[in-house]
C-alpha positions in Angstrom: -57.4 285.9 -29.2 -54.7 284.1 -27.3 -54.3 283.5 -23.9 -51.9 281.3 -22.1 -53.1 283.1 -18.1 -53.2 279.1 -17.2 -50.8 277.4 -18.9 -48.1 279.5 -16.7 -50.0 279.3 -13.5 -50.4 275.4 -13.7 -46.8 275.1 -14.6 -45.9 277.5 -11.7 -47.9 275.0 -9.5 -45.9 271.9 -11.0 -43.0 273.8 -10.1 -43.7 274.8 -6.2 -45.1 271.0 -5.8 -41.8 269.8 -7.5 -39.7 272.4 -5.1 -41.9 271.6 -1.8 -41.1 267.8 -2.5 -37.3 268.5 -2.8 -37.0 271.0 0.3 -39.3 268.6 2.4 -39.6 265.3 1.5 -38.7 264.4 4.9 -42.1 265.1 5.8 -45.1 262.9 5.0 -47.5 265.4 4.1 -45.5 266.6 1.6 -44.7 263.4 0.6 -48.1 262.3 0.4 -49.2 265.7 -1.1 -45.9 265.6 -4.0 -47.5 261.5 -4.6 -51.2 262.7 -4.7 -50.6 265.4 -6.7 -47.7 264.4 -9.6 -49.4 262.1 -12.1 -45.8 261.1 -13.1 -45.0 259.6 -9.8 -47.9 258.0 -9.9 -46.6 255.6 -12.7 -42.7 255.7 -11.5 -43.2 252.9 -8.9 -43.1 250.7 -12.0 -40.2 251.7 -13.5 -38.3 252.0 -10.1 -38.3 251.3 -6.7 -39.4 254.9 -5.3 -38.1 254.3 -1.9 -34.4 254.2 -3.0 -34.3 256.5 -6.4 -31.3 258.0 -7.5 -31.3 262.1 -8.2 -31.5 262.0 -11.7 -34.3 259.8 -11.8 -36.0 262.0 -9.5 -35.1 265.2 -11.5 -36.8 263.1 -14.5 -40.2 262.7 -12.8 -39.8 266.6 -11.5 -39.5 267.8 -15.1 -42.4 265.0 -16.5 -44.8 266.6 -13.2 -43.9 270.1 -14.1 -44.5 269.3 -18.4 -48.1 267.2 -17.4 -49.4 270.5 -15.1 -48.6 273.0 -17.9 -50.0 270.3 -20.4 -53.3 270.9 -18.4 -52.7 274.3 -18.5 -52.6 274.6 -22.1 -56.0 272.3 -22.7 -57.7 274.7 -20.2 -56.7 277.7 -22.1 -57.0 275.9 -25.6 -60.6 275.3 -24.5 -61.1 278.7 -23.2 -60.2 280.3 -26.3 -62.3 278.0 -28.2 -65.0 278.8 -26.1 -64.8 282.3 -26.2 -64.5 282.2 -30.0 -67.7 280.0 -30.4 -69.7 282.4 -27.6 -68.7 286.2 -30.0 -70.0 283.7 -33.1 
């Protein structure tokens, strides 16, 4: 049995955080929600000064946010499957 239900929701919500950040980023909440939220960004203050970051850069931590929520995703239904597997046993 294989399911992947979460794997494409969590990626759909790295997406809509990536795409709320890049419509509004002019607003602090969803600049502070995008920061909160985007284990990426999280690290990318040491690699480069956030504040003045060129588009591709930022494209770069949009794609690694978007990979890291479906990478949660995927353990959640990896474990899940497991799971049910061990629970029919």
């Amino acid at each position: 049995m294989k399911t992947t239900t979460f794997t494409w929701l969590f990626t759909f919500i790295g997406a809509a955080l990536c795409l709320m950040h890049y419509l509004f980023h002019d607003h602090d909440a969803f600049y502070m929600i995008f920061y909160a939220l985007s284990v990426p960004a999280w690290f990318a203050s040491t690699f480069t000064d956030i504040y003045e970051i060129s588009m591709f850069r930022m494209l770069i931590i949009y794609a690694l946010t978007i990979a890291s929520w479906s990478l949660v995703g995927y353990v959640i239904d990896r474990y899940s499957v497991s799971y049910r597997n061990n629970r029919a046993d």
